[in-house]
C-alpha positions in Angstrom: 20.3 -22.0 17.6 16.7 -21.2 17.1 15.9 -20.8 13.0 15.6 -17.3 11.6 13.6 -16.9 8.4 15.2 -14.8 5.9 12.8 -11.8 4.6 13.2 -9.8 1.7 11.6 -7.1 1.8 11.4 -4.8 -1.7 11.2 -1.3 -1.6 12.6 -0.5 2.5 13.1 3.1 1.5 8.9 4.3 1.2 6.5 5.2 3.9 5.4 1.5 4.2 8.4 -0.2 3.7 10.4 1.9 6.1 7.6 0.5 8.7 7.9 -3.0 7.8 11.8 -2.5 8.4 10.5 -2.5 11.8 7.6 -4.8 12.1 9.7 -7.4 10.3 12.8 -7.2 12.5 11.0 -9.8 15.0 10.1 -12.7 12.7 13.2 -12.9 11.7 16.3 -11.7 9.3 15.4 -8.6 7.1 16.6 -8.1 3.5 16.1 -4.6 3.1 16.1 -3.3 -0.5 15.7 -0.5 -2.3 16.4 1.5 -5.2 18.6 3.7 -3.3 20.2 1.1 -1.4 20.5 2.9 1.6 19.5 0.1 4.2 20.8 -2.9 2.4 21.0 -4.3 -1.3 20.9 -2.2 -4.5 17.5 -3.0 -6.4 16.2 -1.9 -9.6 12.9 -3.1 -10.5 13.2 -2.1 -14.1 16.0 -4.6 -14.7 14.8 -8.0 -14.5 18.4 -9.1 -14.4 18.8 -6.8 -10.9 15.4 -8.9 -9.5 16.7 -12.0 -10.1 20.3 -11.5 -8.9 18.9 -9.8 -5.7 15.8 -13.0 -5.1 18.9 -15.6 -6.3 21.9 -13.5 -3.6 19.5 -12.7 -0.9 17.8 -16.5 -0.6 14.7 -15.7 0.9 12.6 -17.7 2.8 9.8 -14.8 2.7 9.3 -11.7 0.2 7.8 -8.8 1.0 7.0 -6.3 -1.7 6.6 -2.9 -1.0 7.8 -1.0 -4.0 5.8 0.5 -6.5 5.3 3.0 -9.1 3.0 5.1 -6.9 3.0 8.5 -9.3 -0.7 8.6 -10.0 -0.6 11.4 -12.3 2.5 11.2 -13.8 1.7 7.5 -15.0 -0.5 8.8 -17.6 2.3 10.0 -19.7 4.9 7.5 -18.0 3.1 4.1 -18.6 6.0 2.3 -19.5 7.7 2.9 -16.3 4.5 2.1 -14.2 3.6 -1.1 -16.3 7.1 -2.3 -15.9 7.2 -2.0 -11.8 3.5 -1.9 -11.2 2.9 -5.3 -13.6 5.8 -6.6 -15.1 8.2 -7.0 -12.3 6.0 -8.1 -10.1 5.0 -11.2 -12.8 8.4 -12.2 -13.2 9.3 -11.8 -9.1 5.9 -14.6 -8.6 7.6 -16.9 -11.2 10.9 -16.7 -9.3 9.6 -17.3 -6.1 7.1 -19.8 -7.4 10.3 -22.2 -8.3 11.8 -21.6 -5.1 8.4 -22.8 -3.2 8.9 -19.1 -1.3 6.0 -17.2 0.0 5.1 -13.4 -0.9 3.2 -10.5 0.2 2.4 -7.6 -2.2 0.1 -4.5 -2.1 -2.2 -3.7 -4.2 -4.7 -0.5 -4.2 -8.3 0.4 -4.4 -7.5 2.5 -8.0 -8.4 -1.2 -9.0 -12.3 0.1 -8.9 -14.0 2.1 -10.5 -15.3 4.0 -7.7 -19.2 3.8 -9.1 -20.3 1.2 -6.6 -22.6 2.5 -3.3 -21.1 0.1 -1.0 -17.8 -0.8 0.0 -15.9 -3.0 -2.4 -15.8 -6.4 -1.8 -12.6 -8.7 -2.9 -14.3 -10.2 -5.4 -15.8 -7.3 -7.3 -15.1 -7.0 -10.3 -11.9 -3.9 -11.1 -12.3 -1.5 -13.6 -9.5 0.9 -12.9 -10.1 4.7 -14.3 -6.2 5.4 -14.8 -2.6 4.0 -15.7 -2.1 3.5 -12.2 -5.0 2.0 -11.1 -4.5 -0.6 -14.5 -0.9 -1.6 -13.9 -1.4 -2.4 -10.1 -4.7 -4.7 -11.3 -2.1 -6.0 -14.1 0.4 -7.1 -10.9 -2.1 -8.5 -9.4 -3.1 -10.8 -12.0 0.7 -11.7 -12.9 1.3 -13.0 -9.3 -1.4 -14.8 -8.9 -1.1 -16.6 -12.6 2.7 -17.3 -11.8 2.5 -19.8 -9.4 3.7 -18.2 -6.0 2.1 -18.7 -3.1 1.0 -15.4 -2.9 -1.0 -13.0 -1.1 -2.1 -9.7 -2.0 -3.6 -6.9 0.2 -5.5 -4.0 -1.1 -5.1 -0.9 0.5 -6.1 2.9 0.3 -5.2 6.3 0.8 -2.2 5.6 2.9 -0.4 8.2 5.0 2.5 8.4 7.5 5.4 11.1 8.7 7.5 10.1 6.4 7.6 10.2 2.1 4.7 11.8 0.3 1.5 11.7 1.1 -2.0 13.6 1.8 -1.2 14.3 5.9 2.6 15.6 5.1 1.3 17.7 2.3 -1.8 19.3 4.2 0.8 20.0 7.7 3.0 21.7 4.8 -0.1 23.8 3.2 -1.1 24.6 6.7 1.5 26.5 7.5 1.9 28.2 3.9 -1.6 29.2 3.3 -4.5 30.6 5.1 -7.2 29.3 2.9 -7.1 25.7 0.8 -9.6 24.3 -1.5 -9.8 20.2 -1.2 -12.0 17.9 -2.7 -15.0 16.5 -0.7 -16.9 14.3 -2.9 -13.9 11.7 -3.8 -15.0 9.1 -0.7 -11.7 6.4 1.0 -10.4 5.2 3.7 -7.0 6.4 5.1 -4.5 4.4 6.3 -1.5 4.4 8.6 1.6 3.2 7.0 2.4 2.1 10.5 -1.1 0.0 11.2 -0.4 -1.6 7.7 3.0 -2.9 8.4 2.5 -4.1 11.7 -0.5 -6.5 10.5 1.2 -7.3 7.6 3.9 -8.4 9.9 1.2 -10.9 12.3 -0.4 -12.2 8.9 3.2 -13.1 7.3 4.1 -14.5 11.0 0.9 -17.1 10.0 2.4 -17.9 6.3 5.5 -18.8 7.7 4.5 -21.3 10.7 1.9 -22.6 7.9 -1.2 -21.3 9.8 -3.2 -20.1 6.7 -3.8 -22.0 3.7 -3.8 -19.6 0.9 -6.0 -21.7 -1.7 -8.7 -22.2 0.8 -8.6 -18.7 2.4 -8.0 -16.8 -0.9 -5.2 -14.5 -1.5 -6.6 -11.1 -2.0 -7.5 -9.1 1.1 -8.3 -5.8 2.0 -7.2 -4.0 4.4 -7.5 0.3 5.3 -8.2 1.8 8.2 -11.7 2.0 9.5 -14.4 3.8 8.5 -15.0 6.3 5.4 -14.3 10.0 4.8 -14.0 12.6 1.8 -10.2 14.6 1.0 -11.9 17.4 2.7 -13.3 15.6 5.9 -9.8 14.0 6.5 -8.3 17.7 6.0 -10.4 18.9 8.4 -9.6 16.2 10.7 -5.9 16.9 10.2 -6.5 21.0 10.4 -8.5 20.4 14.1 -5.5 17.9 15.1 -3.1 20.0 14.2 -3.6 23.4 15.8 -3.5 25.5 12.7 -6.3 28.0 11.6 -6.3 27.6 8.1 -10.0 27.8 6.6 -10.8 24.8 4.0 -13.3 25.3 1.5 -14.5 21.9 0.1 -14.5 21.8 -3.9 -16.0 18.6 -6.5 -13.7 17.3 -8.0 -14.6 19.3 -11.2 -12.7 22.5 -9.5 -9.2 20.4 -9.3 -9.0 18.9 -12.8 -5.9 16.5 -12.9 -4.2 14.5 -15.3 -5.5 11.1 -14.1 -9.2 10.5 -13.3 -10.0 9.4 -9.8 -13.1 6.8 -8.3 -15.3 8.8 -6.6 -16.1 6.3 -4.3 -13.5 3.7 -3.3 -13.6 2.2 0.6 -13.0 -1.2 0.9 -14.3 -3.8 2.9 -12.2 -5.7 5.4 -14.3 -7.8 6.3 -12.5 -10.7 4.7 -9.4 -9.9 6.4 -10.6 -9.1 9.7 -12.5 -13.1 10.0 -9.5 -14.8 8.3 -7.2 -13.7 10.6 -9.6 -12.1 13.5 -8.4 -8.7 13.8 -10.3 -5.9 13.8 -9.2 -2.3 11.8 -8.7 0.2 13.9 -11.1 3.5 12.9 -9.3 5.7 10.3 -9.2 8.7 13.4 -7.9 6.9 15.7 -5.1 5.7 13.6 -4.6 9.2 12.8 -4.3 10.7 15.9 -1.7 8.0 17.0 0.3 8.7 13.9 0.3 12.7 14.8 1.4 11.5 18.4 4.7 11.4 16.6 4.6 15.0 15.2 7.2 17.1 16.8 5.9 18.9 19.6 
């Protein structure tokens, strides 16, 4: 009988993780956890105790890690619960895995940045996140990598998919509510498919586990978006046209939308790194889109 690598993949129930459920299923035996349990174990990343009876039951010979505390707003006032899932669990998770010689994935996001840069953001710029958020995920990063896993972490942005909550779900939802919606055009990304990011997260973990990539010559953080740049507003717009709605959006500074956690103004990130490490090329942020709206129900 042909070997099947054991993959745990943390947090199976968000818009990524529910993808990797997928994209995972054909390198070998998925783990699927998540705080509600619903596709496999029972995991609660604010109880160490719960991570290291799930790593220590579920035996892994990979770990993917998908959850996070994602709540950008709410972190400000909540930054226990972000440090703890965003940071701490992820620290202790490396050191587990580190003593078990097993190899992880984890994302990260481009909140790491300030956003005051005029070029895309390199992986070895320096972060200076604005927010809670943006400050625990740079803590996680630094935990995993001081742990001793063999770890690799890949910054992403903006990401968006039919299922959960995100930018495209909420504009479709506004669309239909409202004739008129004010969105903020001078906050500059780069979406990203929850689909595209679990299917080559899927072909770079396939490399870790036949030994193809050598972390500590390659480096272990990556970026990796879709394609390409655009403002709130532009990918609105882009949705609206898509979409069939008629819904008129009026583009605002971010000034007019005050919120509780400041956001870069400017964060795309450059995939270069990714795309000649494992020679793939990103896909353009639109034509990600309009595969993901393929999907819509007609």
């Amino acid at each position: 009988m042909a070997y099947s690598p054991r993959i745990l993949l943390i947090g199976a129930s968000g818009q990524v993780g529910w993808e990797l459920q997928r994209t995972l299923a054909g390198l070998g035996t998925v783990i699927a956890a998540s705080l509600e349990g619903k596709y496999g174990p029972t995991v609660d990343l604010m109880n160490q105790t719960a991570l290291e009876k799930l790593v220590c039951d579920s035996a892994p010979d990979a770990v993917v890690n998908a959850a996070a505390y994602t709540a950008v707003d709410k972190a400000e006032t909540d930054h226990f619960s972000a440090q703890r899932i965003n940071a701490d669990a992820v620290g202790e998770l490396g050191f587990l895995l580190a003593a078990r010689g097993v190899p992880i994935i984890h994302y990260s996001t481009d909140f790491v940045f300030s956003g005051t840069s005029n070029r895309p953001y390199i992986e070895t710029d320096t972060p200076a996140p604005l927010n809670v958020y943006g400050a625990t995920k740079f803590a996680g990063e630094q935990a995993l990598l001081t742990s001793g896993a063999n770890a690799l972490i890949l910054r992403t942005s903006w990401v968006y998919g039919l299922r959960g909550a995100n930018f495209l779900l909420t504009m479709l939802r506004l669309f239909r509510e409202r004739d008129v919606l004010r969105v903020v055009d001078d906050q500059i990304g780069a979406p990203t498919w929850s689909r595209m990011l679990a299917e080559l997260t899927a072909l770079v973990l396939q490399r870790v586990l036949h030994n193809e990539i050598n972390l500590a010559q390659a480096g272990r953080i990556y970026h990796l978006t879709g394609g390409g740049q655009v403002s709130w507003c532009g990918f609105a717009q882009t949705i609206l046209a898509a979409s069939g709605f008629q819904s008129t959006i009026i583009p605002i500074p971010s000034s007019e939308y005050p919120a509780p956690a400041q956001r870069p103004l400017y964060s795309v990130l450059d995939n270069t790194h990714f795309e000649t490490t494992f020679g793939l090329a990103m896909p353009a942020w639109q034509y990600s889109l309009a595969q993901c709206l393929e999907d819509l129900p007609k």
